[in-house]
BADO-404771 format. One record per atom (N, C-alpha, C): residue number from 1; residue in three letters; atom name; x, y, z. Coordinates in nm, 2 decimals. Layout:
N
PT   resi   resn   name       xx       yy       zz
PT    NUM    ala     CA        X        Y        Z
...
end
This chain:
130
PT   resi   resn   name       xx       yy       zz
PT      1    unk      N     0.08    -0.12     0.00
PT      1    unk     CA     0.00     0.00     0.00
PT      1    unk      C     0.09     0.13     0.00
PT      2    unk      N     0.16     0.10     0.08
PT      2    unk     CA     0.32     0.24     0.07
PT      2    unk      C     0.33     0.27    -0.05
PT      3    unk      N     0.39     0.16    -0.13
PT      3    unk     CA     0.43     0.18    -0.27
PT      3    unk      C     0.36     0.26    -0.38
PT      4    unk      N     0.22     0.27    -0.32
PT      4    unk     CA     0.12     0.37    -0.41
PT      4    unk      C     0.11     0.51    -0.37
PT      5    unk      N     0.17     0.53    -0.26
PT      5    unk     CA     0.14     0.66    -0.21
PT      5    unk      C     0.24     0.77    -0.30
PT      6    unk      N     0.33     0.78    -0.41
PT      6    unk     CA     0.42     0.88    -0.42
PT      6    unk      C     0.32     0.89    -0.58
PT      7    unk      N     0.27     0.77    -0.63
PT      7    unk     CA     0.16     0.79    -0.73
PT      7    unk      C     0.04     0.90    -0.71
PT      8    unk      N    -0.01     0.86    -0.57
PT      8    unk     CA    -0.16     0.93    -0.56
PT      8    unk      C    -0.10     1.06    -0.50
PT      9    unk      N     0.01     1.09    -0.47
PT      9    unk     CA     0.05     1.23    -0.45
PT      9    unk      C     0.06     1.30    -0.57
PT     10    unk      N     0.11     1.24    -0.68
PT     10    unk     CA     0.20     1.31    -0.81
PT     10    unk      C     0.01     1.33    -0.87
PT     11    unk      N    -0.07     1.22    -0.83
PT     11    unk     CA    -0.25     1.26    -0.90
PT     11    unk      C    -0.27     1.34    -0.84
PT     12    unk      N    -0.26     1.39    -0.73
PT     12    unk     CA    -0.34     1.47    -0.66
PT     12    unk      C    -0.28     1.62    -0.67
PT     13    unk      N    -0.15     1.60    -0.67
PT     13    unk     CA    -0.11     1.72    -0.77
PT     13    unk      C    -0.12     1.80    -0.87
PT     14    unk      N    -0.15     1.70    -0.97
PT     14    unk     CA    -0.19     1.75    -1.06
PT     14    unk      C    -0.30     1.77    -1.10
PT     15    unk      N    -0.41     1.74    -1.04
PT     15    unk     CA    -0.53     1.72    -1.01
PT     15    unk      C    -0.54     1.89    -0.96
PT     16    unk      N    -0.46     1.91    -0.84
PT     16    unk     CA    -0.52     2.02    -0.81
PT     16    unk      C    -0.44     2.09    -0.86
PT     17    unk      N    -0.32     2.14    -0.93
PT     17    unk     CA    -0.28     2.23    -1.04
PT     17    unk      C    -0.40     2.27    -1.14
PT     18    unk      N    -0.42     2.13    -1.18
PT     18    unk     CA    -0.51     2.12    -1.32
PT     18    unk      C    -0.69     2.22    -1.31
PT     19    unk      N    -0.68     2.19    -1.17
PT     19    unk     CA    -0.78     2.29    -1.13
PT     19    unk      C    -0.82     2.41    -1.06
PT     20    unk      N    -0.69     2.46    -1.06
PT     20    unk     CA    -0.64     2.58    -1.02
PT     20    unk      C    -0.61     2.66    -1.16
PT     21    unk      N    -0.57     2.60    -1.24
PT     21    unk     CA    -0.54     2.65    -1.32
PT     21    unk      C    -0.68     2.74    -1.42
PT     22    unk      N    -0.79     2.55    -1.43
PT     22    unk     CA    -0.90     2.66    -1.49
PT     22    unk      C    -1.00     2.69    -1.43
PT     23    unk      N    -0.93     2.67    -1.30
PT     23    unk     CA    -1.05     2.85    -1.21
PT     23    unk      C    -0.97     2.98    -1.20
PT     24    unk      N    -0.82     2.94    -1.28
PT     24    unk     CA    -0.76     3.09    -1.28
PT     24    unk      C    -0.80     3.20    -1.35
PT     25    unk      N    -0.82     3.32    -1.33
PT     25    unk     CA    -0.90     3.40    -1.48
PT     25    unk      C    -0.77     3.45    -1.59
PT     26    unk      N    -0.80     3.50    -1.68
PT     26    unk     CA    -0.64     3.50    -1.78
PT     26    unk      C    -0.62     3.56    -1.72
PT     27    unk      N    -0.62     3.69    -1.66
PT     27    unk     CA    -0.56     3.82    -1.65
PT     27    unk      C    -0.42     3.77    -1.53
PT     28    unk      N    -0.46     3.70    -1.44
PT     28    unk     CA    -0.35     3.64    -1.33
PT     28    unk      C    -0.31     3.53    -1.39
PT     29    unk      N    -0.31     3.48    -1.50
PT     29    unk     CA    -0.19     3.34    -1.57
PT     29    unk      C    -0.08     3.42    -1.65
PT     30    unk      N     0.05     3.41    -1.60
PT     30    unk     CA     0.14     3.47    -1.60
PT     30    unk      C     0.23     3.42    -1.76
PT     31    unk      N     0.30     3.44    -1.80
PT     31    unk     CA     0.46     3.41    -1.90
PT     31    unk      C     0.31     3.31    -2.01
PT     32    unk      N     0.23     3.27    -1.99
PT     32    unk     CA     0.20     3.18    -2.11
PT     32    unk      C     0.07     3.20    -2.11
PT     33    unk      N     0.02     3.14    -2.25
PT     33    unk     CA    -0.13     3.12    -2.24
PT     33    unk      C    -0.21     3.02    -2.12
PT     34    unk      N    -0.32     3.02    -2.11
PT     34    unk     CA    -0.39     2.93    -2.01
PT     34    unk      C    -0.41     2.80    -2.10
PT     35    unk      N    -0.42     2.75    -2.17
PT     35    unk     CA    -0.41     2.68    -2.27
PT     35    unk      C    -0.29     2.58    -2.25
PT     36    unk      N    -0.19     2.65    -2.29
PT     36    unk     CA    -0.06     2.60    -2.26
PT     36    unk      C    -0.03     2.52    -2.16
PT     37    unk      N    -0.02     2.63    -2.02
PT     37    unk     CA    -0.05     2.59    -1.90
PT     37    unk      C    -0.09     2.45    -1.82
PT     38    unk      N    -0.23     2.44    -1.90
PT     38    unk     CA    -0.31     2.34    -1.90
PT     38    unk      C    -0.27     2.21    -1.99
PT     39    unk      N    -0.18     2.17    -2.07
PT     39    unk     CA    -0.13     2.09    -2.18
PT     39    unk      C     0.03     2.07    -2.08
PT     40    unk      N     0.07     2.17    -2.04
PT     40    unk     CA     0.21     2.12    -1.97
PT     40    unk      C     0.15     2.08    -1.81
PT     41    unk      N     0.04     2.12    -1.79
PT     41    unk     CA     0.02     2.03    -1.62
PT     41    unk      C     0.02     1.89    -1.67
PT     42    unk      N    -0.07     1.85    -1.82
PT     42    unk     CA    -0.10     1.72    -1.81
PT     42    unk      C    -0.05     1.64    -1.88
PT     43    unk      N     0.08     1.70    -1.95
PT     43    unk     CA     0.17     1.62    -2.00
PT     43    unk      C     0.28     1.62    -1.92
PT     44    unk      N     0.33     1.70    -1.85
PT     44    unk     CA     0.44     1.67    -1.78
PT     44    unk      C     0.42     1.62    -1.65
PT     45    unk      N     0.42     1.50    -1.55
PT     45    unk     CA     0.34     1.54    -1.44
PT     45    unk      C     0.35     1.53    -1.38
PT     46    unk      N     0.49     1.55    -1.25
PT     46    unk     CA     0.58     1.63    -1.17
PT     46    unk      C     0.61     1.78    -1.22
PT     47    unk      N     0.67     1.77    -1.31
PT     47    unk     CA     0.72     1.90    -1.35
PT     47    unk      C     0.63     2.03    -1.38
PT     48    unk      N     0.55     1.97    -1.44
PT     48    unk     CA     0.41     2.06    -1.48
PT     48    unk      C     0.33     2.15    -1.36
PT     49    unk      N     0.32     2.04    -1.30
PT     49    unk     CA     0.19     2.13    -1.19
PT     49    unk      C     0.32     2.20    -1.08
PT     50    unk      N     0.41     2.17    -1.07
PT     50    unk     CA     0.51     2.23    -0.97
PT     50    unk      C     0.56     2.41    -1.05
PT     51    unk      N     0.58     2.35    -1.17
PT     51    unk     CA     0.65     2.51    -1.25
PT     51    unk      C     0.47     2.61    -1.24
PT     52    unk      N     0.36     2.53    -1.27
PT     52    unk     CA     0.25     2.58    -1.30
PT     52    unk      C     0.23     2.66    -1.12
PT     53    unk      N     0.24     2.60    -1.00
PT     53    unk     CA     0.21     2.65    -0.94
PT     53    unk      C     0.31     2.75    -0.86
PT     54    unk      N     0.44     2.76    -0.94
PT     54    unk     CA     0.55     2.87    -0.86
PT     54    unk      C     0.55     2.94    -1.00
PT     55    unk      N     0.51     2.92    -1.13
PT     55    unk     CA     0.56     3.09    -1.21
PT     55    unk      C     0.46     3.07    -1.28
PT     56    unk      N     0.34     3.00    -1.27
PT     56    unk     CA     0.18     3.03    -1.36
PT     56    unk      C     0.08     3.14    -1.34
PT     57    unk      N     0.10     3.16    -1.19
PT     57    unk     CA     0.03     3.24    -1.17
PT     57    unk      C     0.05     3.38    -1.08
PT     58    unk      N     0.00     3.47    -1.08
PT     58    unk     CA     0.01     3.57    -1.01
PT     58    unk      C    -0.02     3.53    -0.92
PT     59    unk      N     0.03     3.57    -0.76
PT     59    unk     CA    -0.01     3.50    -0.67
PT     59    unk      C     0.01     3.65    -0.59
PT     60    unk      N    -0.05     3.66    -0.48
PT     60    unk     CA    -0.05     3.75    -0.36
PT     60    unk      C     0.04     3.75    -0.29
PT     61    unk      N     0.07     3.86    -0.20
PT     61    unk     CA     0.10     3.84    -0.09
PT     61    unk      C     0.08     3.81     0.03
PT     62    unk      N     0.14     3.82     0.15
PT     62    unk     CA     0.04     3.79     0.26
PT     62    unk      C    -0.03     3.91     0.27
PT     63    unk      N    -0.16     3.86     0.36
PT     63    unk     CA    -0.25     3.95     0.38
PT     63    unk      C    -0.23     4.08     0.47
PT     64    unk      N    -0.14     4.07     0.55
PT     64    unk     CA    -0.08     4.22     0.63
PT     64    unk      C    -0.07     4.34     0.54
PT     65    unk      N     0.04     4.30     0.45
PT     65    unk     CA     0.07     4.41     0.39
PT     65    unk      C     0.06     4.42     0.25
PT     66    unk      N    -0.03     4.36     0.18
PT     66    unk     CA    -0.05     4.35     0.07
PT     66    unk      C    -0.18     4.46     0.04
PT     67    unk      N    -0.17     4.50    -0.08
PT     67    unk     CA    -0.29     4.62    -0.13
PT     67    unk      C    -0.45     4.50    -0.10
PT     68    unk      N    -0.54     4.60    -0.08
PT     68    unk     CA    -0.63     4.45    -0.09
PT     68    unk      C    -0.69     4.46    -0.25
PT     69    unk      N    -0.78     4.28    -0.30
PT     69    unk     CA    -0.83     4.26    -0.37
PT     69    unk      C    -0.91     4.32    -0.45
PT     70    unk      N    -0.93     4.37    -0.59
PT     70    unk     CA    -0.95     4.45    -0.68
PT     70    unk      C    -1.11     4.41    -0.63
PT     71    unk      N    -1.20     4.31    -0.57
PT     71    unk     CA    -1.30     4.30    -0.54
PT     71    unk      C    -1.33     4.39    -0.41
PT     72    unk      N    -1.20     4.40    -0.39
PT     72    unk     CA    -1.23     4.50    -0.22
PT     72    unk      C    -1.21     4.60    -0.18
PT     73    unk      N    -1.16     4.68    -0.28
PT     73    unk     CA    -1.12     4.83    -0.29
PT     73    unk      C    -1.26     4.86    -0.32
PT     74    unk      N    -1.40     4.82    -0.37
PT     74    unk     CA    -1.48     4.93    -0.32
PT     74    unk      C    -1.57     4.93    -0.22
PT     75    unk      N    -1.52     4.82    -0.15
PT     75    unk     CA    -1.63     4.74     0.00
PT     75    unk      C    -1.63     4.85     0.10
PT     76    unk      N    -1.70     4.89     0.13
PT     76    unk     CA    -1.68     4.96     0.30
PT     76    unk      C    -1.56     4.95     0.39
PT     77    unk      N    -1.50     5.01     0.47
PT     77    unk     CA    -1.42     4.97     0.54
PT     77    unk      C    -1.45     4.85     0.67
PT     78    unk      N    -1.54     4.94     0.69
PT     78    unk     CA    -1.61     4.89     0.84
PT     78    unk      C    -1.76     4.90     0.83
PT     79    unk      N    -1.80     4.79     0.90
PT     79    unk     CA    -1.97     4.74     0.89
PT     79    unk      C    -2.00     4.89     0.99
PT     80    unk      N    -2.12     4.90     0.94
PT     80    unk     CA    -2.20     4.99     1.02
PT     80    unk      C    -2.34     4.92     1.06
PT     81    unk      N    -2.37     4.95     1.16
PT     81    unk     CA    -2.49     4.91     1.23
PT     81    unk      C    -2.61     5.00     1.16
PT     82    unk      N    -2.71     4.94     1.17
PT     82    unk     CA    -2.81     5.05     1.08
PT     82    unk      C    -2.87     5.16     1.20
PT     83    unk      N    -2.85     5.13     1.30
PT     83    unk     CA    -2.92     5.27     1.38
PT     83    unk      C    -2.82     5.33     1.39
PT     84    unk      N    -2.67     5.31     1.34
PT     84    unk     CA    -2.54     5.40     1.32
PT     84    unk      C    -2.52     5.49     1.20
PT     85    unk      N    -2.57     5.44     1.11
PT     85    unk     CA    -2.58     5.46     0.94
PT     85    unk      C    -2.67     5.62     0.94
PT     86    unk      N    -2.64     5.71     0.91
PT     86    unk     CA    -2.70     5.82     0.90
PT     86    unk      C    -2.80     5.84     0.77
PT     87    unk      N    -2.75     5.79     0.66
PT     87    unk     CA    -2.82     5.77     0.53
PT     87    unk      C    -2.93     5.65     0.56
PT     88    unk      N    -2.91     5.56     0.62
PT     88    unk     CA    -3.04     5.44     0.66
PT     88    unk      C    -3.11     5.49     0.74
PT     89    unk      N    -3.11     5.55     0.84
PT     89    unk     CA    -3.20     5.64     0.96
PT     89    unk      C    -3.26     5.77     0.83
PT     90    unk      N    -3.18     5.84     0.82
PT     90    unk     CA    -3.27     5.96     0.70
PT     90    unk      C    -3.42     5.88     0.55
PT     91    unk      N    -3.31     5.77     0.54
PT     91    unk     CA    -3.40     5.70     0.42
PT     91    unk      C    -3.55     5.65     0.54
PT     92    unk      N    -3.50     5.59     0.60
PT     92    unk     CA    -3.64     5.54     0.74
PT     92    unk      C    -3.73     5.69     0.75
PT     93    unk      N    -3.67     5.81     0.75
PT     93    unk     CA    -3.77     5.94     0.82
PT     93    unk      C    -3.84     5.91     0.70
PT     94    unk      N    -3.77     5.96     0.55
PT     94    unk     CA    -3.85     5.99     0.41
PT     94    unk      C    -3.88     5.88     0.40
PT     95    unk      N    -3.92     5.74     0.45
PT     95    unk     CA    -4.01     5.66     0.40
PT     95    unk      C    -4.13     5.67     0.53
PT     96    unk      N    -4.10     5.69     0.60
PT     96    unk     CA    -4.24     5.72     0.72
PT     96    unk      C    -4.29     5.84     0.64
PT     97    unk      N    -4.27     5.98     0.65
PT     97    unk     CA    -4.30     6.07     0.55
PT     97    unk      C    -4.42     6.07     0.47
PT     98    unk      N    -4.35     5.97     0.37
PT     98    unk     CA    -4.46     5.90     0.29
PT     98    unk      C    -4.53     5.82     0.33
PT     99    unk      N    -4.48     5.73     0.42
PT     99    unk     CA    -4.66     5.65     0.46
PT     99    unk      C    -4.75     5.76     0.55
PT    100    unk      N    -4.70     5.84     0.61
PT    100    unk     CA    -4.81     5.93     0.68
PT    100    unk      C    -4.87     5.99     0.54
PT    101    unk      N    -4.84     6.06     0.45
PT    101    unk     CA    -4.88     6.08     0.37
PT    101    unk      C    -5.01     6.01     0.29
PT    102    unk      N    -4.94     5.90     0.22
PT    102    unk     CA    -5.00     5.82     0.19
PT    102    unk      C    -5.16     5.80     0.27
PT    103    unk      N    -5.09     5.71     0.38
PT    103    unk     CA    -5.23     5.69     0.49
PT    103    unk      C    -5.35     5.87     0.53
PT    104    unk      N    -5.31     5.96     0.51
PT    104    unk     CA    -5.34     6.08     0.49
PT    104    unk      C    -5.45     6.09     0.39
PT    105    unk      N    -5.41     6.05     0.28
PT    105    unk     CA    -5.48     6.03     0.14
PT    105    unk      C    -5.60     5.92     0.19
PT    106    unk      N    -5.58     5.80     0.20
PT    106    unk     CA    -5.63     5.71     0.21
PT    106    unk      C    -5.77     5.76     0.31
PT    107    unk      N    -5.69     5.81     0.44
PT    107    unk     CA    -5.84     5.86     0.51
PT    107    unk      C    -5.90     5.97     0.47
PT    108    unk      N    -5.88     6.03     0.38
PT    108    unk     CA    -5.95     6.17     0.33
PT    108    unk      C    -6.05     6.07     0.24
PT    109    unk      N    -5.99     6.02     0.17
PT    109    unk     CA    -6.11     5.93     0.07
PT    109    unk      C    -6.22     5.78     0.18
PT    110    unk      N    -6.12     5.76     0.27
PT    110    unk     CA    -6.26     5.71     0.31
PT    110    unk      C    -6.34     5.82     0.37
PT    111    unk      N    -6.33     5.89     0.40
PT    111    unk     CA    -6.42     6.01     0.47
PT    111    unk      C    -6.51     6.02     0.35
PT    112    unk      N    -6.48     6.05     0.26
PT    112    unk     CA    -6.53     6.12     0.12
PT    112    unk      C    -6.59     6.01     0.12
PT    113    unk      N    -6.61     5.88     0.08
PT    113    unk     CA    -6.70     5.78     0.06
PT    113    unk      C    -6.80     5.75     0.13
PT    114    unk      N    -6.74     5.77     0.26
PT    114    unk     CA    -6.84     5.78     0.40
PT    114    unk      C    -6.96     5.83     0.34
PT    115    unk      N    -6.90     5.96     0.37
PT    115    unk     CA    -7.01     6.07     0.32
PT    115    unk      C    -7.14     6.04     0.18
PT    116    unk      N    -7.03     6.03     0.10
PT    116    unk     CA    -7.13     5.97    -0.02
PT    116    unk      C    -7.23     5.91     0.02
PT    117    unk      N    -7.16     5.79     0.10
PT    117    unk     CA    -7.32     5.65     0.14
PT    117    unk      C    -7.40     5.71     0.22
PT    118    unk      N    -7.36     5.80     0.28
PT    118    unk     CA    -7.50     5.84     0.38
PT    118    unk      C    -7.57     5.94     0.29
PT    119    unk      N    -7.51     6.00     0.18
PT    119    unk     CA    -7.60     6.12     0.11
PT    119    unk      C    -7.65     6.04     0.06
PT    120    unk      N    -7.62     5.90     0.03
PT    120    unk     CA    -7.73     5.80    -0.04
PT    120    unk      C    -7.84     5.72     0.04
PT    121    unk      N    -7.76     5.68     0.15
PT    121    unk     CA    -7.90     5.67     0.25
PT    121    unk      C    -8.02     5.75     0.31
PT    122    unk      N    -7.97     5.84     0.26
PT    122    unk     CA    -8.09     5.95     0.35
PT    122    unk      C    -8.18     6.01     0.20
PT    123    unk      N    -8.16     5.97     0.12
PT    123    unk     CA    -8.25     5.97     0.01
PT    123    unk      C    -8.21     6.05    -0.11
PT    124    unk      N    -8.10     6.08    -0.11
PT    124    unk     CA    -8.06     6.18    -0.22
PT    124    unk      C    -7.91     6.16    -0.33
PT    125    unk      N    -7.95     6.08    -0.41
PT    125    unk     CA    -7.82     6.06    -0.50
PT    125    unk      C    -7.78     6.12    -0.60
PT    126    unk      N    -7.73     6.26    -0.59
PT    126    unk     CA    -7.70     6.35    -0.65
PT    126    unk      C    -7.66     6.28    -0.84
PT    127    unk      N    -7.59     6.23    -0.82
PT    127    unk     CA    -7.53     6.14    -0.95
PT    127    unk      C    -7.62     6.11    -1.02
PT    128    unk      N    -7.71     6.02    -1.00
PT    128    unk     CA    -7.86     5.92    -1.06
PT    128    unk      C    -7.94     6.04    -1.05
PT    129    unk      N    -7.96     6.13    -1.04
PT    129    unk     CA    -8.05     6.22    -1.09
PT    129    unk      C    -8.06     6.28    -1.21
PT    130    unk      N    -8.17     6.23    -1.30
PT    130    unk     CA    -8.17     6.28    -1.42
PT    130    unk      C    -8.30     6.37    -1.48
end
């Protein structure tokens, strides 16, 4: 069983080179096409996935001191709580605003309706009169 272990390392190697590679996007595959890349992991296979994973790709630095992620330069710095957030408390006033508003409307017209039915119960329907 020993004797298979330096095989399923050299698979799993390349295995995961091979799939590093095409989840890499072109713009971080470095000196070659991604193509290529992908033809030398799986033709050569020690040599391949080893060169592929020290000069294939752009790789980072550590996270201390490295610029951050082209995804993360436009994230927030720091989470804000929403009863902190001055723009989410103002959006909250102008949406109350409007439902006072709104509900404003709403009872002026049931009033007005009100009214109507009883000008019609009491015997007088202005409208139907012809």
């Amino acid at each position: 069983m020993l004797r298979y272990l330096p095989f399923i390392l050299i698979l799993a190697l390349t295995i995961y080179a091979f799939i590093d590679c095409l989840n890499t996007s072109e713009d971080e595959v470095k000196h070659l096409p991604k193509v290529v890349w992908v033809i030398i992991i799986l033709l050569f296979s020690i040599v391949g996935p080893v060169v592929w994973l020290a000069a294939g790709k752009a790789r980072r630095g550590a996270a201390g001191g490295a610029a951050p992620a082209p995804w993360q330069r436009n994230r927030r710095t720091a989470w804000v709580a929403p009863d902190d957030n001055p723009e989410f408390l103002a959006s909250l006033k102008d949406r109350k605003d409007k439902d006072e508003e709104l509900l404003k409307d709403w009872e002026a017209d049931l009033r007005r309706h009100e009214e109507e039915l009883k000008r019609r119960e009491q015997g007088g329907d202005p409208d139907s009169s012809s």
